[in-house]
C-alpha positions in Angstrom: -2.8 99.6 117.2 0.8 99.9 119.0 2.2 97.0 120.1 2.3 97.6 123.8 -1.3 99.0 123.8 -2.4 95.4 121.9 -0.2 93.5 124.5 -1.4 95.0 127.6 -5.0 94.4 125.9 -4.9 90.8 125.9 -2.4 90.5 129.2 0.4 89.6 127.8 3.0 92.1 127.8 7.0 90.9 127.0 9.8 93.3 127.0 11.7 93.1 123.7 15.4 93.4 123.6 16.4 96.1 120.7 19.5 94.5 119.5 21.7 96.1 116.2 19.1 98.9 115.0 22.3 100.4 113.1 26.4 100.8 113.4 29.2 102.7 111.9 31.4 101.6 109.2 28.2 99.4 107.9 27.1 101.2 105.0 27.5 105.1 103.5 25.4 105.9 106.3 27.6 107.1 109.8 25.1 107.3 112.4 26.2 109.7 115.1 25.8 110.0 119.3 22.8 111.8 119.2 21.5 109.5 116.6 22.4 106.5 118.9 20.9 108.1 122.2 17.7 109.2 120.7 17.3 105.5 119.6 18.3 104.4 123.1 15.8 107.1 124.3 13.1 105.7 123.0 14.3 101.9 123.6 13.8 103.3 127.6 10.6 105.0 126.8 9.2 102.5 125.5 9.9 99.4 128.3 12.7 97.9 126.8 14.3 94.5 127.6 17.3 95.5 126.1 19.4 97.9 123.5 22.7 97.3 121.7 25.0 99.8 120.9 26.1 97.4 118.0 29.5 97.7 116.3 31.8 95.4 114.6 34.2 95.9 111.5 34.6 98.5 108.5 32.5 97.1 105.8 34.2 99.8 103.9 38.3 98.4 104.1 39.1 95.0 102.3 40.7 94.0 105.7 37.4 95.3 107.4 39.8 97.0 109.9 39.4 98.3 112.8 37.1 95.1 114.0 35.8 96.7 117.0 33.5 93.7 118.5 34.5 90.8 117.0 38.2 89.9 117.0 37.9 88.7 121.0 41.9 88.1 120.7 44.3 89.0 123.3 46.6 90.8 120.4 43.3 92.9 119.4 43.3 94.2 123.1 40.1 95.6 125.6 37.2 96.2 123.3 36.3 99.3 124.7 39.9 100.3 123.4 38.9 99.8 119.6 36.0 101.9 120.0 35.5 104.7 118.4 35.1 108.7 119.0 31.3 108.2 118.2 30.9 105.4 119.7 32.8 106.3 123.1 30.8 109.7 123.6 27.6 107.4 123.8 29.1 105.6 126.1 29.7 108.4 128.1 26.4 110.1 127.7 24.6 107.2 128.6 26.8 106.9 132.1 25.4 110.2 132.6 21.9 110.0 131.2 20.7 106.8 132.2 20.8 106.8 136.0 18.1 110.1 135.5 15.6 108.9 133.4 12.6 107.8 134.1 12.0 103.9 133.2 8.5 102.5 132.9 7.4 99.7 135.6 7.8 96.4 134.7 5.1 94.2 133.2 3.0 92.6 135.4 2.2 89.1 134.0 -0.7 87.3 134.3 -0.7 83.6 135.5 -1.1 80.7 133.9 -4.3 80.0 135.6 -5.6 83.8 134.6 -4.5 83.5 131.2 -6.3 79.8 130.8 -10.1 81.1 132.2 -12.9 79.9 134.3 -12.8 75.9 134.1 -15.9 73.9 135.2 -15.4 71.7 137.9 -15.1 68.0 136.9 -18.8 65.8 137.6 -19.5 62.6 137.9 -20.7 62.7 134.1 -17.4 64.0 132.9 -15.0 63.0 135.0 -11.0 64.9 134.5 -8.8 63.1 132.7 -5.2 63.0 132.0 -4.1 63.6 128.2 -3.2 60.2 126.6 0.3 59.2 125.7 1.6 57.1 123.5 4.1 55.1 124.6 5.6 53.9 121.9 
């Protein structure tokens, strides 16, 4: 069964942030825009919390130059500067995309008093008590 049909099941449905599915200059694979908006196409399509558009530096160079997330330093400048082409024309198609599409409603959750049942109501013979403590 698919997660969100399970979770809705038993009431308790979480968003999930997607964070670093993939990013360039990791390994031999370059994945490119389409590749990253049809992941962040399904990310929305499926209720996500979240989705990264991960980056960071070239596995590949001993330097691992450019560092496009990571070196925070003024000398480094903006990081939306040190992106790259593929990773800029995401960023553009999702200014465009995003505000169009269609996102799903937001989980309603169920309370703690829903999600803990009927209780009895305390009697005389079985009278409500507090959990014990140690106080040690």
């Amino acid at each position: 069964m698919r997660y969100q049909e399970r979770m809705t099941e038993i009431g308790q449905t979480v968003r999930v942030h997607l964070q670093e599915p993939f990013r360039r200059d990791y390994g031999t694979w370059q994945p490119d825009a389409e590749t990253f908006l049809t992941d962040l196409g399904g990310a929305v399509a499926g209720g996500a919390a979240g989705w990264c558009l991960h980056n960071g530096s070239n596995r590949h160079a001993a330097d691992g130059e450019p560092r496009r997330s990571f070196g925070l330093s003024p000398e480094r400048g903006p990081s939306l500067e040190r992106l790259d082409e593929v990773e800029r024309a995401v960023l553009d198609a999702m200014a465009q995309e995003l505000p169009r599409q269609e996102r799903p409603a937001a989980p309603r959750h169920a309370t703690a008093a829903e999600r803990a049942g009927p209780r009895a109501p305390a009697s005389a013979s079985r009278p409500a008590q507090a959990p014990a403590r140690d106080h040690r």
